[in-house]
C-alpha positions in Angstrom: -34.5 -17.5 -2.3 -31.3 -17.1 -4.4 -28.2 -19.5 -3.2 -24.9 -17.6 -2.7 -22.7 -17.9 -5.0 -19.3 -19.0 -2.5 -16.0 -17.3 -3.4 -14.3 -21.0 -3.6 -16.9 -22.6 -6.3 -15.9 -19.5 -8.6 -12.3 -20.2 -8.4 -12.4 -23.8 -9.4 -15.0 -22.6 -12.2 -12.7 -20.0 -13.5 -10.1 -22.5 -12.9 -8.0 -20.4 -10.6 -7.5 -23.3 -8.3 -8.4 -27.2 -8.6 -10.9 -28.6 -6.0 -7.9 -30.6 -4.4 -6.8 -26.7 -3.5 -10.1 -25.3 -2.6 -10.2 -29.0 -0.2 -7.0 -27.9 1.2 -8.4 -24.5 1.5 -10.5 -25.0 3.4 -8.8 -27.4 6.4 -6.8 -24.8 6.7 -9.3 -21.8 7.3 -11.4 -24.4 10.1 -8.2 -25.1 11.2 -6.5 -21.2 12.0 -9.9 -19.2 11.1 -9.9 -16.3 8.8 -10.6 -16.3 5.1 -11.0 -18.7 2.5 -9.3 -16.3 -0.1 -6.7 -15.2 3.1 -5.8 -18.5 3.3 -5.3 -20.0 -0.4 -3.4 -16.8 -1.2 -1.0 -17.9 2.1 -0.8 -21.3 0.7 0.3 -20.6 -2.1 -2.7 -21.6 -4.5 -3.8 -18.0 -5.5 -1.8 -14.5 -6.6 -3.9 -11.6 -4.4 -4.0 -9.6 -7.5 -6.3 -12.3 -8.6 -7.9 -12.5 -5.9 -9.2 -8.7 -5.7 -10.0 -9.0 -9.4 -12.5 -11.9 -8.3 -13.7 -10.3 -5.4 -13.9 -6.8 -7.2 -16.5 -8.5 -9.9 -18.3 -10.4 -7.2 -19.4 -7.9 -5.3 -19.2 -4.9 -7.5 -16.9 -2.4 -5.5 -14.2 -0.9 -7.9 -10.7 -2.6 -7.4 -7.6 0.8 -6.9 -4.5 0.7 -6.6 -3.3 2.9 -3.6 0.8 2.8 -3.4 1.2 5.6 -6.4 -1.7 7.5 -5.6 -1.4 11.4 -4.5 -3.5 11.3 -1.3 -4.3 15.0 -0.1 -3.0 15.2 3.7 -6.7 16.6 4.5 -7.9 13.3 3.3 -5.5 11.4 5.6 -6.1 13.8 8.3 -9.7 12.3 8.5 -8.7 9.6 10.3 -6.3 8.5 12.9 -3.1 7.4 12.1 -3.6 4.4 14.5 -7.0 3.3 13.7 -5.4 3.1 9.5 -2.4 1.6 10.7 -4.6 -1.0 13.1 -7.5 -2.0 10.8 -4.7 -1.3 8.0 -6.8 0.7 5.2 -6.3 4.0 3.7 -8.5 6.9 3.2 -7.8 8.2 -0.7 -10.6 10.4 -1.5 -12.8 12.4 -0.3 -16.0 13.0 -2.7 -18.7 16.0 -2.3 -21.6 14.3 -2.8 -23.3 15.9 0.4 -21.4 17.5 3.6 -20.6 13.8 4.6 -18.9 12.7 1.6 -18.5 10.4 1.0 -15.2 9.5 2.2 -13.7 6.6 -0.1 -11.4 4.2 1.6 -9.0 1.2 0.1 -9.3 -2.2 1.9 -8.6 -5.4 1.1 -11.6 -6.7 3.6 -14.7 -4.6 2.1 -17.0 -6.9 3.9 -15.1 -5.9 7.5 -18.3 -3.7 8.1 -16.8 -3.2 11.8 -13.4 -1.7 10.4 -15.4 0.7 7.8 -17.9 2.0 10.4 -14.7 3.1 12.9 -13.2 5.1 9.8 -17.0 6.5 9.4 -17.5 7.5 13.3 -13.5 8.7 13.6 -14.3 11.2 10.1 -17.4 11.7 10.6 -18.4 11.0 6.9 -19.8 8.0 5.0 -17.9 5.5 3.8 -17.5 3.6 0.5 -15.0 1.3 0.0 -13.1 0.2 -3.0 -10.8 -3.1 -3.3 -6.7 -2.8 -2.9 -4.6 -5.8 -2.2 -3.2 -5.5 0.7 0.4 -5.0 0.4 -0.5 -2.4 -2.0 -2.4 -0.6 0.9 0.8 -1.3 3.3 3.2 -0.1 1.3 1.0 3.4 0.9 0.6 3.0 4.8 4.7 3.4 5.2 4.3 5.8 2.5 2.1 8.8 4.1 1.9 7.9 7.8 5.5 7.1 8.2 7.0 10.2 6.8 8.2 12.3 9.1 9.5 16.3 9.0 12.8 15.4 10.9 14.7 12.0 10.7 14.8 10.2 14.0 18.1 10.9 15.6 20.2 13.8 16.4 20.3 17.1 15.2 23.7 17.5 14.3 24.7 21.7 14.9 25.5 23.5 12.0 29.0 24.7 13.3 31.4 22.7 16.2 30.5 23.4 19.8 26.9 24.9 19.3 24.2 23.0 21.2 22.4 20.4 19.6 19.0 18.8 19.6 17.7 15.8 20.5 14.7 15.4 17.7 13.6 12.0 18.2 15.2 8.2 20.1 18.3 7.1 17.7 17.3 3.2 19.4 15.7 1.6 21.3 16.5 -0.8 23.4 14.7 -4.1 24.4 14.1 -6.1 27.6 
């Protein structure tokens, strides 16, 4: 049987990061949980860029970038605002391969197989996913879901004393 290759031995190979960093690393994902890559990219040790270059080689899914794309409404109209904004990835294509798609979706956790099959049950297509660095993905978040046709606020009446409308809260307030 063929050993994986881990994600932290190719970074010191490459020379990304030293084996002092990868040591560090490491503490810190037994220590708060997540990912090795998550966590040397908080720390410091590793740009993200470089990270989705990495990850995009090792396990062959096309790295994207998302924030400048032109993302047909239809597409985004696949899938639930919430469940994007929650699992934070972003439907950008949608391929006619067969009636199902597939439907291709940026994320910056392709292995998240829990996260793609919700996109795949809400659309009702398959899913492939391609690599985007997260705040790349974010940033096209804020861009298409949090457009809106009206500005929250008032409606201010075209000429003095005609009734106005109230199109959406100007605050909120907390407790």
């Amino acid at each position: 049987m063929e050993r994986r290759t881990l994600i932290g031995e190719v970074l010191v190979d490459e020379g990304w990061i030293t084996l002092q960093q990868l040591r560090v690393g490491l503490l810190w994902q037994e220590r708060w949980g997540g990912k090795l890559g998550r966590a040397l990219v908080g720390l410091g040790y590793l740009d993200e860029c470089v990270l989705m270059d990495l990850l995009s080689r090792h396990l062959g899914i096309p790295l994207v970038e998302v924030e400048s794309r032109d993302i047909p409404p239809a597409v985004l109209d696949l899938v639930p605002a919430r469940l994007l904004r929650e699992r934070r990835l972003l439907p950008i294509l949608l391929l006619t391969e067969n009636r199902r798609g597939p439907l291709v979706v940026a994320t910056s956790d392709p292995l998240n197989v829990e996260a793609l099959d919700e996109v795949a049950f809400a659309s009702g297509k398959q899913v492939r996913p391609v690599l985007a660095p997260q705040w790349d993905i974010d940033r096209a978040l804020l861009r298409y879901l949090d457009r809106s046709p009206h500005p929250k606020g008032i409606a201010l009446p075209k000429k003095p004393g005609a009734p106005m409308e109230v199109i959406g809260a100007a605050w909120t307030r907390r407790h």
